[in-house]
N, C-alpha and C positions, 0 to 999 in steps of 0.2 A: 768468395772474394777473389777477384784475379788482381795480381802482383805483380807489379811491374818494374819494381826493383828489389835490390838486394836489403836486405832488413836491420834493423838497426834492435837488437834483442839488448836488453838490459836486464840485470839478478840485483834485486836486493837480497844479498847473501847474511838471512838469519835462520836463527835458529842452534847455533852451534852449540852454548852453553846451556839451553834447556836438554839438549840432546843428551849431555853428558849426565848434567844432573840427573836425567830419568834412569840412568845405569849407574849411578853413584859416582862418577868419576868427575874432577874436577873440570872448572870451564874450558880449561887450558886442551885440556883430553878434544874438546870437543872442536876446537879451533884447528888442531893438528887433523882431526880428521874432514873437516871441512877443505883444508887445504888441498890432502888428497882427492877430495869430490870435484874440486876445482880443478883438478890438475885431470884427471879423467874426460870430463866435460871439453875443454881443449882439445884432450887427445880425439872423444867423438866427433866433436865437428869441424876440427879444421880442414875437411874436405867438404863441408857441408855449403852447395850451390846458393841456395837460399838465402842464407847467410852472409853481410858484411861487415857488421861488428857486432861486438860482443861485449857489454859493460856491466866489471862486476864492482859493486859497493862493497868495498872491503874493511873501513875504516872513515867512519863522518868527523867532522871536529866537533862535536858532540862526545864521540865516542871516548875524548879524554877525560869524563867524568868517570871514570871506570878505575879499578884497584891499578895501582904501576905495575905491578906484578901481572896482571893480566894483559896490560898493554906491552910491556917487554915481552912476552910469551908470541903476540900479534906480531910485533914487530920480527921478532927469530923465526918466526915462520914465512917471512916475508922475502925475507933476506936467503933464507932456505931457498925457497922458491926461488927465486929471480938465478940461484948461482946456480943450480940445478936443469935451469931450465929454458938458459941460457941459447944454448949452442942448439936442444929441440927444436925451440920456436923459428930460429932458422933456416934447418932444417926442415920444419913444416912450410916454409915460405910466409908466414905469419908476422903482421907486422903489432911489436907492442908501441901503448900510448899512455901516457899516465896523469891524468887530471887530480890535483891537488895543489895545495899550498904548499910554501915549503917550510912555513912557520914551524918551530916547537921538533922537526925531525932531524934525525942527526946529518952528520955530513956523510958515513957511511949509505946510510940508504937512499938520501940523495944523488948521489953520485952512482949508484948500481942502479935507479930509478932510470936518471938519464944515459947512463952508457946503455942500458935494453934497448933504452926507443931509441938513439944512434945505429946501433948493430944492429937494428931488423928497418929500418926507415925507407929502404929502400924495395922491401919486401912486399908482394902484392896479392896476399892473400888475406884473410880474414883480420881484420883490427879485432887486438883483445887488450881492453880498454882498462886498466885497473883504478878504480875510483877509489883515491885514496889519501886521508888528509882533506876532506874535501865537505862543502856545504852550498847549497846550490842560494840560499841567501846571502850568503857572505860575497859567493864570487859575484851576485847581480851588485851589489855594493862595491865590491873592488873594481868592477868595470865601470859602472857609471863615474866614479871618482878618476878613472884614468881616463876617461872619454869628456870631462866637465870641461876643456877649452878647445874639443875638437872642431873646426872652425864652419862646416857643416851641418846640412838635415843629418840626423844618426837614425839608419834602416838598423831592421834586423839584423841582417847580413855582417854590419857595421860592429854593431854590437858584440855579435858572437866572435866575430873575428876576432875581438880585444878582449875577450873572456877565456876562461879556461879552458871552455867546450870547443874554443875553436880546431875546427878539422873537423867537426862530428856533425853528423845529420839527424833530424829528428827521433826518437825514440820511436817506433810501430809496435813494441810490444815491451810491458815491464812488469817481470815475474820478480815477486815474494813470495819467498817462501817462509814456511812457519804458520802460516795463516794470518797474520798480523794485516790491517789493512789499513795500511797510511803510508807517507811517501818518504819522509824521514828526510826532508831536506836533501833531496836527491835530484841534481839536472833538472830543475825546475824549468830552464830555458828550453828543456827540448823533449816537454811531455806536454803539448800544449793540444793534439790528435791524440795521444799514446792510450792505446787500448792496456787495461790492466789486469791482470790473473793475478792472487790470491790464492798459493797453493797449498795447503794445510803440511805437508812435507819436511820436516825440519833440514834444513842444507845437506846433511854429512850422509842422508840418507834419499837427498834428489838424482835420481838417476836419470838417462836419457832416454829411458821409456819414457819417463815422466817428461821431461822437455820435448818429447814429440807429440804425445796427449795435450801436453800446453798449446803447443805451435797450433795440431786440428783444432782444436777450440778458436784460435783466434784467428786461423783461416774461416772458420764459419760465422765473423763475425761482419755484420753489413755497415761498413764503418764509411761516413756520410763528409765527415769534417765540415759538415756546416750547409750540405746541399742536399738532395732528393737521393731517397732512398734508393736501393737496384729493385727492391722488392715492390714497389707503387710510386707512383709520382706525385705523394704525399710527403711536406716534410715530418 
């Protein structure tokens, strides 16, 4: 498959709390070290050509069915992250973005949310997209509700603009890991092409062997979006 633009990789990041319980340690163990895998993964490819963004599912609004105590634990890891990681991401010339609602989170993490994506916005290297707070049925409901007296046809383009995704380009590639095979209410607007991998791997132990074994796989994939094959001229 030849590539003619820069790619739009998206993680749904699971697996953290199996990981832990298979070594006895609590879900919590396993989140902190997901973070870490996260934080690694950045560090490998923020020089990576190939690559234009990078979206990780961090947190669904599903996910507050979960113990509080597990969700405060997500959330201090998050908050780690962002102060930690601040002044790097600049430094890598890396711009962050953060797709979520702002319902239910505090004013703290909101505010470190949006001061990221202020202090790198002008940055023109790899988007690292944190999906968080976020459900890809809700936002198609939250935009059409904001779009119901727009006085026009409503394109795509239209649409996305007034959604959460706006600034983002379709998905070309979206790895899960865990082996888990479903989408989990994830950028449903911009997996409509999106080639999938299902990698048995649980997060905390994805490495960038692995994400470059993903990438060849789905370089050799003959992907059509709806017209004739490279390999016959059959559809």
């Amino acid at each position: 498959m030849q590539i003619n633009h820069k790619l739009h990789v998206a993680f749904i990041v699971d697996g953290n709390g199996r990981w832990a319980k298979a070594r006895n340690k609590p879900r919590t163990f396993g989140h902190k070290k997901g973070v870490e895998r996260l934080e690694a993964l950045i560090e490998g490819l923020k020089d990576n050509q190939e690559i234009g963004c990078l979206s990780f599912y961090l947190f669904s609004l599903e996910n507050w069915k979960r113990s509080s105590e597990e969700i405060n634990y997500l959330f201090k890891y998050l908050v780690s992250f962002l102060k930690k990681n601040a002044k790097r991401l600049t430094e890598y010339n890396l711009r962050f973005k953060w797709t979520g609602f702002k319902e239910k989170l505090s004013n703290e993490i909101i505010n470190l949310l949006i001061k990221f994506e202020n202090d790198t916005k002008n940055n023109t290297g790899i988007i690292i997209n944190f999906v968080f707070n976020y459900g890809g049925i809700q936002d198609i409901i939250y935009t059409a509700n904001k779009l119901k007296n727009y006085p026009g046809n409503i394109t795509k383009e239209i649409f996305l603009e007034n959604s959460l995704l706006n600034g983002l380009n379709d998905v070309d590639l979206l790895i899960r890991t865990s082996g888990e095979q479903r989408i989990s209410n994830y950028l449903m607007l911009l997996l409509a092409y999106t080639e999938f991998i299902f990698e048995p791997t649980k997060f905390p132990d994805y490495t960038l062997e692995i994400f470059y074994k993903n990438l060849e796989e789905f370089k050799t994939r003959d992907i059509r979006k709806g017209g004739y094959s490279k390999k016959d001229d059959s559809k």
